[in-house]
N, C-alpha and C positions, 0 to 999 in steps of 0.2 A: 556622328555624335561627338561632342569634344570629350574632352579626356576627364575634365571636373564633373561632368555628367556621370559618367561611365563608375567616376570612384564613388561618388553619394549612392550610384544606382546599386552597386555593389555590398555599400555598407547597408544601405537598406535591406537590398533581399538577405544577408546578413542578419539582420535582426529577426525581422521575418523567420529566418529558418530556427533561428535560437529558439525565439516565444513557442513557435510551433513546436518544436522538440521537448520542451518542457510541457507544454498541454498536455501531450498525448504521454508521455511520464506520466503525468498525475492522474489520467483518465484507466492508466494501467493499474497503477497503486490504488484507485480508488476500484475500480474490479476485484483486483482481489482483497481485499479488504469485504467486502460485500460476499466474496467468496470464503472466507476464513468466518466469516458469523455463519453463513448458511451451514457448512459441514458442523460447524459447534453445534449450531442449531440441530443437526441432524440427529447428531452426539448424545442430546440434551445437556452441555455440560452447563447448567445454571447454579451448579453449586461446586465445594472445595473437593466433595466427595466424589462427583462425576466429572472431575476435570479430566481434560484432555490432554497428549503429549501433541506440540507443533516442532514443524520444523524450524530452528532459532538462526541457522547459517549457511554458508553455501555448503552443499554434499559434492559438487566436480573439486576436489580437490590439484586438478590444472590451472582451473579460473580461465578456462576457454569457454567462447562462446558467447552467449547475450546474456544480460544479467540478470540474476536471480533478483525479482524484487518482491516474493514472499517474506523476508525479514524484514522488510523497511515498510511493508504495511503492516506485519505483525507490529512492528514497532510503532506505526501512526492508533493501530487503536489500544494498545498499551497507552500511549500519551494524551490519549482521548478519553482512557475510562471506561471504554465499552469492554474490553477482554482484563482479567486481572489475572495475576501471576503468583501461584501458591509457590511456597520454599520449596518445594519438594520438583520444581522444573515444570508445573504443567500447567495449562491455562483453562478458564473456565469465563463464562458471558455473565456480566453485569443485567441482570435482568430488566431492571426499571430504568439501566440508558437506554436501550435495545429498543424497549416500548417508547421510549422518546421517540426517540429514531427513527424509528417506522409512525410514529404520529405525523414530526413535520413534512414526512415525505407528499 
């Protein structure tokens, strides 16, 4: 195979690997995200009053290992609307996004 082949074929599976490694990111973050409503849900935190404490950061204080991606989905439905954040640190479910949510499913 010549050599010009060899380096497109490389930059391709290259790409390939990237896109793929970002899917399955987002297919993780979107798990638990789906997982952080259910335990609220479990919780019932649908108000200020029965809000719940999350975890907000990494707890290995090494930073060894595979990465924590409970904060960056706590963070996706913070920015979505679906979880909301009382002063006092703790978080509770947006009732009537929630029932969106589960409508367009």
């Amino acid at each position: 195979m010549p050599v010009y082949a060899q380096i497109i074929l490389l930059i391709f599976a290259f790409i390939v690997f990237v896109f793929l490694a970002m899917y399955l990111g987002g297919l993780g973050i979107r798990r638990l995200c789906f997982k952080i409503i259910s335990e609220m849900e479990e919780a019932r935190a649908f108000s200020e009053k029965r809000a719940v404490k999350l975890q907000e950061d990494r707890q290995n204080i090494f930073r060894v290992g595979t990465k924590n991606l409970r904060p960056r989905a706590l963070n996706v439905l913070l920015s979505e609307g679906l979880v909301i954040k009382t002063p006092s640190g703790k978080y509770y479910l947006d009732k009537d996004k929630i029932a969106m949510l589960k409508n367009n499913k």
